[in-house]
PyMOL Python script that loads the backbone (N, CA, C, O; Angstrom):
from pymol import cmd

cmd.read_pdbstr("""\
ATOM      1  N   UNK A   1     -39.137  11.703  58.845  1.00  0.00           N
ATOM      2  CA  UNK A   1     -39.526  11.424  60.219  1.00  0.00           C
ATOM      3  C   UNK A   1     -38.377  10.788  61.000  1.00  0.00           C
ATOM      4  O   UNK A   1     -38.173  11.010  62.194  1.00  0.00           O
ATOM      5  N   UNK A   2     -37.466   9.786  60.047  1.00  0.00           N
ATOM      6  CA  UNK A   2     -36.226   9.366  60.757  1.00  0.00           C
ATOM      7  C   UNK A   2     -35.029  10.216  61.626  1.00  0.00           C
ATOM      8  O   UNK A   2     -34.374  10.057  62.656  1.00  0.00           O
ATOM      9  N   UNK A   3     -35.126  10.890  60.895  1.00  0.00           N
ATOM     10  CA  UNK A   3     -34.172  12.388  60.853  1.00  0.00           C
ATOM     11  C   UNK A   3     -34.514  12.878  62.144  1.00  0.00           C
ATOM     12  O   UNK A   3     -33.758  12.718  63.102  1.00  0.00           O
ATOM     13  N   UNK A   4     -35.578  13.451  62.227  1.00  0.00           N
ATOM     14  CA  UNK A   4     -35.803  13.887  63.167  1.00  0.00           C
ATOM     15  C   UNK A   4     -36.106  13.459  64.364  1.00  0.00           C
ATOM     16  O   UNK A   4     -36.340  14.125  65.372  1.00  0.00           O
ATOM     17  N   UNK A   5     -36.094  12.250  64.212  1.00  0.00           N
ATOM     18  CA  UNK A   5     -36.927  11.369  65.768  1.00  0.00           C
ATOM     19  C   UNK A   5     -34.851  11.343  66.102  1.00  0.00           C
ATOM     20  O   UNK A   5     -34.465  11.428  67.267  1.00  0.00           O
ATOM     21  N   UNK A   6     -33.775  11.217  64.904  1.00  0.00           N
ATOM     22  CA  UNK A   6     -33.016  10.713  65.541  1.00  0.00           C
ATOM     23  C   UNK A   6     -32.038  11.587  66.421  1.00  0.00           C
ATOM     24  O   UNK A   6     -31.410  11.162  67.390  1.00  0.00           O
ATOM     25  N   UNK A   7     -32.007  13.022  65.874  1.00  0.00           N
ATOM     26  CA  UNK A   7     -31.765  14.228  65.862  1.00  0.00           C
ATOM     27  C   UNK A   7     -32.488  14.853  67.793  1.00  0.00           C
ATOM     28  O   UNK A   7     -31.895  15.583  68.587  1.00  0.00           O
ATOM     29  N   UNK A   8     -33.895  14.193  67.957  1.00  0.00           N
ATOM     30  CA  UNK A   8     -34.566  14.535  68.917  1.00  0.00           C
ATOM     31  C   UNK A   8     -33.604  13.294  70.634  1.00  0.00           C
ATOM     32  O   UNK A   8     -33.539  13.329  71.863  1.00  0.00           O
ATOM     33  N   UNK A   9     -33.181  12.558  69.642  1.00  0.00           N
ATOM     34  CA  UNK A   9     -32.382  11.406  71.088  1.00  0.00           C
ATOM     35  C   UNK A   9     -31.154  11.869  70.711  1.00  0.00           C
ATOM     36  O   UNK A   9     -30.298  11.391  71.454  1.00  0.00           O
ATOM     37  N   UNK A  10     -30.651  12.661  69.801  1.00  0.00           N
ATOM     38  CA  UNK A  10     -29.177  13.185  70.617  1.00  0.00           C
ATOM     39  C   UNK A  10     -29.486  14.108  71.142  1.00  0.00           C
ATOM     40  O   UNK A  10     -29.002  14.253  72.264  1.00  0.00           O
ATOM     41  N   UNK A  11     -30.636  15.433  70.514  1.00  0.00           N
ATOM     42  CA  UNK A  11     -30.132  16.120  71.719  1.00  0.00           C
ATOM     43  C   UNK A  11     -30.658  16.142  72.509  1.00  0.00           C
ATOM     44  O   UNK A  11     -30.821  17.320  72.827  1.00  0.00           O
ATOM     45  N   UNK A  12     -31.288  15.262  73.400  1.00  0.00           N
ATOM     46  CA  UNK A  12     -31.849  14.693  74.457  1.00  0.00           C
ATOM     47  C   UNK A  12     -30.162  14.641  75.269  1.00  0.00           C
ATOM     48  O   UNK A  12     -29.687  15.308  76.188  1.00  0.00           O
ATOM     49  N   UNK A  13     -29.645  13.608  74.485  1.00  0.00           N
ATOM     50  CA  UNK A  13     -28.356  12.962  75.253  1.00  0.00           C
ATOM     51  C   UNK A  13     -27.394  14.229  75.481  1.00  0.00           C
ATOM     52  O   UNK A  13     -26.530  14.251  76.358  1.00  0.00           O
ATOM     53  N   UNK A  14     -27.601  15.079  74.757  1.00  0.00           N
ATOM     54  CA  UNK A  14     -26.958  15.894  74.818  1.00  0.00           C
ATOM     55  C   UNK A  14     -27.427  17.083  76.020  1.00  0.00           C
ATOM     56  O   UNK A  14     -26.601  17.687  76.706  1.00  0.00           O
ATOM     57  N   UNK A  15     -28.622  17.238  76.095  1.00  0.00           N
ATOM     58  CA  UNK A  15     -28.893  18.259  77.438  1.00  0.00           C
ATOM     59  C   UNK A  15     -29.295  17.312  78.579  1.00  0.00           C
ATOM     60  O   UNK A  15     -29.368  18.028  79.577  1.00  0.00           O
ATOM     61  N   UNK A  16     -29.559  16.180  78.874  1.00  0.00           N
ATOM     62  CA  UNK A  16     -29.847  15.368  79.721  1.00  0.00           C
ATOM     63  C   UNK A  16     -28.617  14.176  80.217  1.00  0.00           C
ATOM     64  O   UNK A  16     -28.655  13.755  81.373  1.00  0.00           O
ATOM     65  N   UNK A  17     -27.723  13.767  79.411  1.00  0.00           N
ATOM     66  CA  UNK A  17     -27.141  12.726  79.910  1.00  0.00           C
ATOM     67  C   UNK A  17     -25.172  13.662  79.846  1.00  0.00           C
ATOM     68  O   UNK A  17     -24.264  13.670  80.677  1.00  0.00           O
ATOM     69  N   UNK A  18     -25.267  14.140  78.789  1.00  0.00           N
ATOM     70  CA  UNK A  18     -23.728  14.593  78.449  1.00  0.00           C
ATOM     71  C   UNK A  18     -23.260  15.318  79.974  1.00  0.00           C
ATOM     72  O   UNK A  18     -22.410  14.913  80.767  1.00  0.00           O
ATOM     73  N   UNK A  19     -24.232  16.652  80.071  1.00  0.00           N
ATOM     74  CA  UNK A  19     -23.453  17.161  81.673  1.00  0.00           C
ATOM     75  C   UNK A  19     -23.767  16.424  82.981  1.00  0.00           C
ATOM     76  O   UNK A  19     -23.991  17.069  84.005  1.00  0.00           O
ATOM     77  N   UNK A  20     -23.783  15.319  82.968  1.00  0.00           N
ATOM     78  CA  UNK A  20     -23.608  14.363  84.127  1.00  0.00           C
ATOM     79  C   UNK A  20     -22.170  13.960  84.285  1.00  0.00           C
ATOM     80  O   UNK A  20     -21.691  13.502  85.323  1.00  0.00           O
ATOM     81  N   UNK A  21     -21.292  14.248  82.752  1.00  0.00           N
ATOM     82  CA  UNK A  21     -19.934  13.671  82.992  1.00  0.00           C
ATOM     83  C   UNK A  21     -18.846  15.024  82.803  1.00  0.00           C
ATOM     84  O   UNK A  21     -19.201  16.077  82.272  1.00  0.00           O
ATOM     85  N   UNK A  22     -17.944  14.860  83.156  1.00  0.00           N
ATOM     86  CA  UNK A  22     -16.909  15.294  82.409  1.00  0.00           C
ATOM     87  C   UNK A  22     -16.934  15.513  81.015  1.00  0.00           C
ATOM     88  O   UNK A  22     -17.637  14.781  80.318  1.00  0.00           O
ATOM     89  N   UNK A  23     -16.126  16.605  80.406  1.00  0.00           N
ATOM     90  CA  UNK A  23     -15.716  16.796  78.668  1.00  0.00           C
ATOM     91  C   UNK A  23     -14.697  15.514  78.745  1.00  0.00           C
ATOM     92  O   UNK A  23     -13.740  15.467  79.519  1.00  0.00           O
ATOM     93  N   UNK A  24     -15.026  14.571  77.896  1.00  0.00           N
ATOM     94  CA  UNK A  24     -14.015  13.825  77.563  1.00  0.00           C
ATOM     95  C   UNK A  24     -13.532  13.774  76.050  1.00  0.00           C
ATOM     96  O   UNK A  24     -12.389  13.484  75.696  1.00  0.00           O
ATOM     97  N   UNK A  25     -14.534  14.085  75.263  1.00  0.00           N
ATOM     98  CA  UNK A  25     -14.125  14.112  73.990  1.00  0.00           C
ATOM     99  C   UNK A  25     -13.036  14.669  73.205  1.00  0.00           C
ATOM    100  O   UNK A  25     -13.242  15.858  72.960  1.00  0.00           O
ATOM    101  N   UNK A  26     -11.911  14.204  72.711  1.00  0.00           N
ATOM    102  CA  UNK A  26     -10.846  14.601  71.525  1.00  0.00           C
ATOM    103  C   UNK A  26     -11.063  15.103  70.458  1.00  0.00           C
ATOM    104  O   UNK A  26     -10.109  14.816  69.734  1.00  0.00           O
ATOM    105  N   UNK A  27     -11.816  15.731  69.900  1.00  0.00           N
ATOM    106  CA  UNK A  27     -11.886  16.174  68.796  1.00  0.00           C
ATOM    107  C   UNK A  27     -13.238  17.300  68.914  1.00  0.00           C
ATOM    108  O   UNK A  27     -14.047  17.254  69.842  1.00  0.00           O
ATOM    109  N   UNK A  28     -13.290  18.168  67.934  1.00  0.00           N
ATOM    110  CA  UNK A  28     -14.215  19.461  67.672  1.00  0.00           C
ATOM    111  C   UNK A  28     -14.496  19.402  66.639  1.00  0.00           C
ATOM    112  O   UNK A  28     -13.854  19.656  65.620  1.00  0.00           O
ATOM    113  N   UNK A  29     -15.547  19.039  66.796  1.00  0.00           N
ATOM    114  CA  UNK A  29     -16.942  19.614  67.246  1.00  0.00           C
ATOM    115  C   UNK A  29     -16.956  17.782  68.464  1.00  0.00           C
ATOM    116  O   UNK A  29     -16.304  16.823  68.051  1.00  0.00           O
ATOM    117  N   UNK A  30     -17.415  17.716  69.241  1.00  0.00           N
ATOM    118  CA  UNK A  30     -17.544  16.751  69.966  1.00  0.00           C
ATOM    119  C   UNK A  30     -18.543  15.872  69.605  1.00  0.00           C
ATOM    120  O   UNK A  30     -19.579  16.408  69.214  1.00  0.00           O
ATOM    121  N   UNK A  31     -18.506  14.337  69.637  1.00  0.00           N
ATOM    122  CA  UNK A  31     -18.833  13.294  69.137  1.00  0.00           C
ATOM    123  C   UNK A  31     -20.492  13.595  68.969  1.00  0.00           C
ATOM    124  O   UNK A  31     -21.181  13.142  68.055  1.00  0.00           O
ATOM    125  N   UNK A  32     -20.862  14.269  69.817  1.00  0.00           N
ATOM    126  CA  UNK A  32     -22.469  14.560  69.859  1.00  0.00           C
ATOM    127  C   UNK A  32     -23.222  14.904  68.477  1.00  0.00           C
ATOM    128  O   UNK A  32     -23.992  14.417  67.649  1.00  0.00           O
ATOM    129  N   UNK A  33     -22.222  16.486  68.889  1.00  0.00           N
ATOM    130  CA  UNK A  33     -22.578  17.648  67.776  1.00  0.00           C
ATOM    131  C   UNK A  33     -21.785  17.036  66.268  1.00  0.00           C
ATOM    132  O   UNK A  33     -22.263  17.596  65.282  1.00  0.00           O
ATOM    133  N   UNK A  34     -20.827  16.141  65.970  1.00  0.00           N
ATOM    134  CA  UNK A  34     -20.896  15.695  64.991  1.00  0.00           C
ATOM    135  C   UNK A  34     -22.016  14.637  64.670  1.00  0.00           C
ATOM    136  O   UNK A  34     -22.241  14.579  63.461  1.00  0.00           O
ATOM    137  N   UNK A  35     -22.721  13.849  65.380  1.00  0.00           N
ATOM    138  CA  UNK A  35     -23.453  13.023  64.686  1.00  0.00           C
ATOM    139  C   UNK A  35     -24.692  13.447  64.373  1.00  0.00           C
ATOM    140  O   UNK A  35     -25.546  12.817  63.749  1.00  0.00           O
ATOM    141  N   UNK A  36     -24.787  14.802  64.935  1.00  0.00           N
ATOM    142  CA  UNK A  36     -26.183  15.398  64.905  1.00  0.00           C
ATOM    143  C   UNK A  36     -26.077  16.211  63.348  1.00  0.00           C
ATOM    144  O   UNK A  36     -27.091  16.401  62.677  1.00  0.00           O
ATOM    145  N   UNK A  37     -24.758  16.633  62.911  1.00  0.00           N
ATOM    146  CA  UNK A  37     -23.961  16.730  61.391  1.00  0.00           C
ATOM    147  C   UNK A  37     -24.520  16.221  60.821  1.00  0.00           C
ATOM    148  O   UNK A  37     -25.385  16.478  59.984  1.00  0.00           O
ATOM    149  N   UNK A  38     -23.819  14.865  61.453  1.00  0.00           N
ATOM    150  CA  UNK A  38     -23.905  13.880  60.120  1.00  0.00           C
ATOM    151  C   UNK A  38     -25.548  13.265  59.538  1.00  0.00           C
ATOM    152  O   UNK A  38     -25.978  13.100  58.396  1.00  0.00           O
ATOM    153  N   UNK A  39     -26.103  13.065  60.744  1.00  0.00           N
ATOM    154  CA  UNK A  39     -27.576  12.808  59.926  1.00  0.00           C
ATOM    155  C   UNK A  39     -28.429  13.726  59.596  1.00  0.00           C
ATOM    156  O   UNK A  39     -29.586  13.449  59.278  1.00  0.00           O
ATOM    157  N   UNK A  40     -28.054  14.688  59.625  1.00  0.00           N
ATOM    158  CA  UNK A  40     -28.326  16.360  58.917  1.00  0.00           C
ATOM    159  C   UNK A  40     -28.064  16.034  57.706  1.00  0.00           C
ATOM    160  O   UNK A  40     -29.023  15.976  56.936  1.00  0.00           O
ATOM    161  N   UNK A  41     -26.782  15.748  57.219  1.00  0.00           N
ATOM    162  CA  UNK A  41     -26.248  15.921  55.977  1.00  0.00           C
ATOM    163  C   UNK A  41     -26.539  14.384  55.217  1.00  0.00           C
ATOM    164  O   UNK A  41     -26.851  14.195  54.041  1.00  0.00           O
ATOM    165  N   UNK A  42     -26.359  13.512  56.145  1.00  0.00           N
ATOM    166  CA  UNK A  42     -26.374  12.225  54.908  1.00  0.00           C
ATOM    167  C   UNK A  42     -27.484  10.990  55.465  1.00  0.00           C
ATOM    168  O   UNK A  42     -27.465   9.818  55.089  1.00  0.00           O
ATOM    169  N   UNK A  43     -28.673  11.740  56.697  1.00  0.00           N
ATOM    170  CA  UNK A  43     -29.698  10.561  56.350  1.00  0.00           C
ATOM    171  C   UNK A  43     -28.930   9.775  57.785  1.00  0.00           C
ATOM    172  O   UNK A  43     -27.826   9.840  58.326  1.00  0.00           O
ATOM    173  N   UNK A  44     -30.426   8.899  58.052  1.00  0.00           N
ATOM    174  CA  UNK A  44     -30.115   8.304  59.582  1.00  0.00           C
ATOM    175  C   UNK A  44     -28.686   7.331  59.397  1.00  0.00           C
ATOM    176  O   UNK A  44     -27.557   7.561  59.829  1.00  0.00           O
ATOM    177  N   UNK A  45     -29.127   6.295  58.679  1.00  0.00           N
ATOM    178  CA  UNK A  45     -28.210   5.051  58.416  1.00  0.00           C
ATOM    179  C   UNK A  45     -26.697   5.357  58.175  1.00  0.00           C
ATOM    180  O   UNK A  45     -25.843   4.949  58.961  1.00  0.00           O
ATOM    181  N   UNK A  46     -26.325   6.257  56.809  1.00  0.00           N
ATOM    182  CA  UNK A  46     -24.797   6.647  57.200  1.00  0.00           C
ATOM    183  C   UNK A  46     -24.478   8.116  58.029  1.00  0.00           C
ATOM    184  O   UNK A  46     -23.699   8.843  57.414  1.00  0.00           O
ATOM    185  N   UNK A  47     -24.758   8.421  58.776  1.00  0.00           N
ATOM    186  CA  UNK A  47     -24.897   9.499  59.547  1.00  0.00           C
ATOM    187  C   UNK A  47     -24.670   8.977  60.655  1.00  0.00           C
ATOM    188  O   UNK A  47     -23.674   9.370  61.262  1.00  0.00           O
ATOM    189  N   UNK A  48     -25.668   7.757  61.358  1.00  0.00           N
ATOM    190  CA  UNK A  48     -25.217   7.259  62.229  1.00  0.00           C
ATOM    191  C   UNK A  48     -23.966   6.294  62.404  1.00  0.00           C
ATOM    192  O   UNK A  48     -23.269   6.235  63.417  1.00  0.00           O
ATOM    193  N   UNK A  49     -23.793   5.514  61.192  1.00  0.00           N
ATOM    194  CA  UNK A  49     -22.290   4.581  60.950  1.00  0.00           C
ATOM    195  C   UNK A  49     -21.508   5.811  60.863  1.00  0.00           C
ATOM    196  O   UNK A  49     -20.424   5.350  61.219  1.00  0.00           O
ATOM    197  N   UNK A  50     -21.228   7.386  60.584  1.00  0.00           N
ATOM    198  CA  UNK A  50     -20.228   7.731  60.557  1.00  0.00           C
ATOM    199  C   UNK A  50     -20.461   8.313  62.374  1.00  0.00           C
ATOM    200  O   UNK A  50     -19.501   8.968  62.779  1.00  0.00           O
ATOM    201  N   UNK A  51     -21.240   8.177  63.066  1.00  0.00           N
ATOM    202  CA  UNK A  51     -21.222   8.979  64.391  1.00  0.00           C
ATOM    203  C   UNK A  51     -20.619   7.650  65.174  1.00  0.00           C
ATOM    204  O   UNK A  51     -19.851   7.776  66.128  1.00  0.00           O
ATOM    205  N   UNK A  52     -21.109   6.183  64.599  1.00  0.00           N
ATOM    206  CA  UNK A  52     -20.695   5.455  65.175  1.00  0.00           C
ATOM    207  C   UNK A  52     -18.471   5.088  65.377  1.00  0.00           C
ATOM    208  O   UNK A  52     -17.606   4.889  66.230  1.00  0.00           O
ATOM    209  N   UNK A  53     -18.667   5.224  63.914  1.00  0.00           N
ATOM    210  CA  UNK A  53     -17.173   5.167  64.178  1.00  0.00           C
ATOM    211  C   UNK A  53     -16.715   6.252  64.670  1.00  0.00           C
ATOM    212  O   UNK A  53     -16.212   6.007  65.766  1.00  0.00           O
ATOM    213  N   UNK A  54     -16.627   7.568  64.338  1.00  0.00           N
ATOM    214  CA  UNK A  54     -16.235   8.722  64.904  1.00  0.00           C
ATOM    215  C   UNK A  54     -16.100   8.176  66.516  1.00  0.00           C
ATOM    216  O   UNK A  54     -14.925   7.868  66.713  1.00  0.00           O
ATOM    217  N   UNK A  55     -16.866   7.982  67.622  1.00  0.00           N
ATOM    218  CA  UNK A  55     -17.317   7.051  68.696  1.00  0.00           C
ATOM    219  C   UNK A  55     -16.431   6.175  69.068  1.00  0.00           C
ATOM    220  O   UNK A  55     -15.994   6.042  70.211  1.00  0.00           O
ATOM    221  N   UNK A  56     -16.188   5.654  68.272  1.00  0.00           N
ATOM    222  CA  UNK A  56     -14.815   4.515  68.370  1.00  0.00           C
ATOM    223  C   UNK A  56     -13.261   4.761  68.351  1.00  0.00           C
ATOM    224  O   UNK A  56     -12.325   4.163  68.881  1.00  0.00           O
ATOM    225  N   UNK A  57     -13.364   6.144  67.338  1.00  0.00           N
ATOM    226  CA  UNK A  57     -12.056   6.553  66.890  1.00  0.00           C
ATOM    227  C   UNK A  57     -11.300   7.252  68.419  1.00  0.00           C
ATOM    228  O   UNK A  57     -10.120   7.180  68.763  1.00  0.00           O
ATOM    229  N   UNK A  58     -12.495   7.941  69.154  1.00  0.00           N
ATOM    230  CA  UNK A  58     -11.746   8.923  70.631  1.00  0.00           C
ATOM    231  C   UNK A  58     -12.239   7.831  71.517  1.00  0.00           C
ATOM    232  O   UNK A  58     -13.286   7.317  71.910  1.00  0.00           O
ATOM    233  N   UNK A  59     -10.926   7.743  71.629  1.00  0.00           N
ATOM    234  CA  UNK A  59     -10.463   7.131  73.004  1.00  0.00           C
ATOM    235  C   UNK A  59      -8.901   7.610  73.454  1.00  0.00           C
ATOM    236  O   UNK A  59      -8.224   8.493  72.927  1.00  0.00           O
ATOM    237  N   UNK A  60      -8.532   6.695  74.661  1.00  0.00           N
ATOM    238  CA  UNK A  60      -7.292   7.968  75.209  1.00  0.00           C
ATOM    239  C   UNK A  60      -6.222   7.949  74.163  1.00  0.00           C
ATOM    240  O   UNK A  60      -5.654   9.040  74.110  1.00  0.00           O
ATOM    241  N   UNK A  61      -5.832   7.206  73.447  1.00  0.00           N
ATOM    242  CA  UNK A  61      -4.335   6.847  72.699  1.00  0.00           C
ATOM    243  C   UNK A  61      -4.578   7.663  70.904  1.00  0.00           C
ATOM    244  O   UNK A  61      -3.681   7.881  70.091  1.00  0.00           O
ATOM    245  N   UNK A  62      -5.828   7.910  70.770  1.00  0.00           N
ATOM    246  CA  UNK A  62      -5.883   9.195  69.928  1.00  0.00           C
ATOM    247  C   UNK A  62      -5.942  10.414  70.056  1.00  0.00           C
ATOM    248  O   UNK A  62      -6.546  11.042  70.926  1.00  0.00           O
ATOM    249  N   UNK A  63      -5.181  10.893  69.010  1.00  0.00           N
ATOM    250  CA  UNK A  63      -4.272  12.278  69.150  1.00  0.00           C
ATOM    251  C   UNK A  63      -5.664  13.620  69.013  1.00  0.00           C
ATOM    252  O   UNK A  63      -5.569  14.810  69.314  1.00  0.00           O
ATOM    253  N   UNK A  64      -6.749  12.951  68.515  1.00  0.00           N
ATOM    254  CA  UNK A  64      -8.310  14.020  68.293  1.00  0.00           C
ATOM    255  C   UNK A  64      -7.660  15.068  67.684  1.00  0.00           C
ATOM    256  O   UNK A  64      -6.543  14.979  67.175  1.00  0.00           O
ATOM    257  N   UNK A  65      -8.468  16.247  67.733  1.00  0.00           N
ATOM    258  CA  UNK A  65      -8.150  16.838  66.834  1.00  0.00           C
ATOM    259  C   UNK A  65      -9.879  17.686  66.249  1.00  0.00           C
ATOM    260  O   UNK A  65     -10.960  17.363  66.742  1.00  0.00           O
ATOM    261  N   UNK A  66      -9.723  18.713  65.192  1.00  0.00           N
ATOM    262  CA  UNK A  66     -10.618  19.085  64.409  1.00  0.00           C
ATOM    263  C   UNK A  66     -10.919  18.592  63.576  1.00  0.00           C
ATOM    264  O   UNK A  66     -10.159  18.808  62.631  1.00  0.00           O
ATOM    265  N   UNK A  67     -12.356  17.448  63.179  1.00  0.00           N
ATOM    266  CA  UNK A  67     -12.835  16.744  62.599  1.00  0.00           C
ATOM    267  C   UNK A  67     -14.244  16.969  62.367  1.00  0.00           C
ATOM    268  O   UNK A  67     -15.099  16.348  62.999  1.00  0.00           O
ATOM    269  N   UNK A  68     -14.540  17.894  61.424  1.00  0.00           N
ATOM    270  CA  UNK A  68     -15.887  18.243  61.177  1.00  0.00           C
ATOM    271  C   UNK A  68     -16.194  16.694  60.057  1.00  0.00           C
ATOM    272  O   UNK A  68     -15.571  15.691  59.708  1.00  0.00           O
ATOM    273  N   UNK A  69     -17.738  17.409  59.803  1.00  0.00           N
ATOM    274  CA  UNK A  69     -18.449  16.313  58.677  1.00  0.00           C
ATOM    275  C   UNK A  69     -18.162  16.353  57.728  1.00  0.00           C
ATOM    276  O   UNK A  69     -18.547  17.449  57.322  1.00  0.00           O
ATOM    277  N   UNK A  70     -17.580  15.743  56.806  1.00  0.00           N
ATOM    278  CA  UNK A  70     -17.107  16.205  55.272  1.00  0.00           C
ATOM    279  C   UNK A  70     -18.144  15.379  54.334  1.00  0.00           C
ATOM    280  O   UNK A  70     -18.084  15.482  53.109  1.00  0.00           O
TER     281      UNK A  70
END
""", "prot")
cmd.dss("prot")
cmd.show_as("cartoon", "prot")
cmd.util.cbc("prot")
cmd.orient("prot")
């Protein structure tokens, strides 16, 4: 039920809040669509600590890049 309730507020954020801005994201698959990965693959709690840092990592002075879920 976690999974999915958490899965249901990204992509919320994702068709409701994301095209209000600009693409800003550095890296591909974009911070979204990776965290929606990651708690696919490994469960709310580290799924979200890895969406969280991922989150942290793009900002302007990183080089981004192709960074899927491993």
């Amino acid at each position: 039920m976690g999974v999915k309730l958490c899965l249901f507020f990204i992509r919320g954020y994702q068709l409701c809040i994301s095209p209000l801005f600009p693409p800003t994201c550095r890296f591909s698959p974009t911070c979204s669509q990776y965290a929606m990965d990651a708690v696919k693959k490994y469960g709310v709690f580290r799924g979200a600590g890895m969406a969280i840092w991922r989150v942290l990592r793009c900002h302007p002075f990183s080089k981004g890049g192709y960074d899927p879920v491993k």
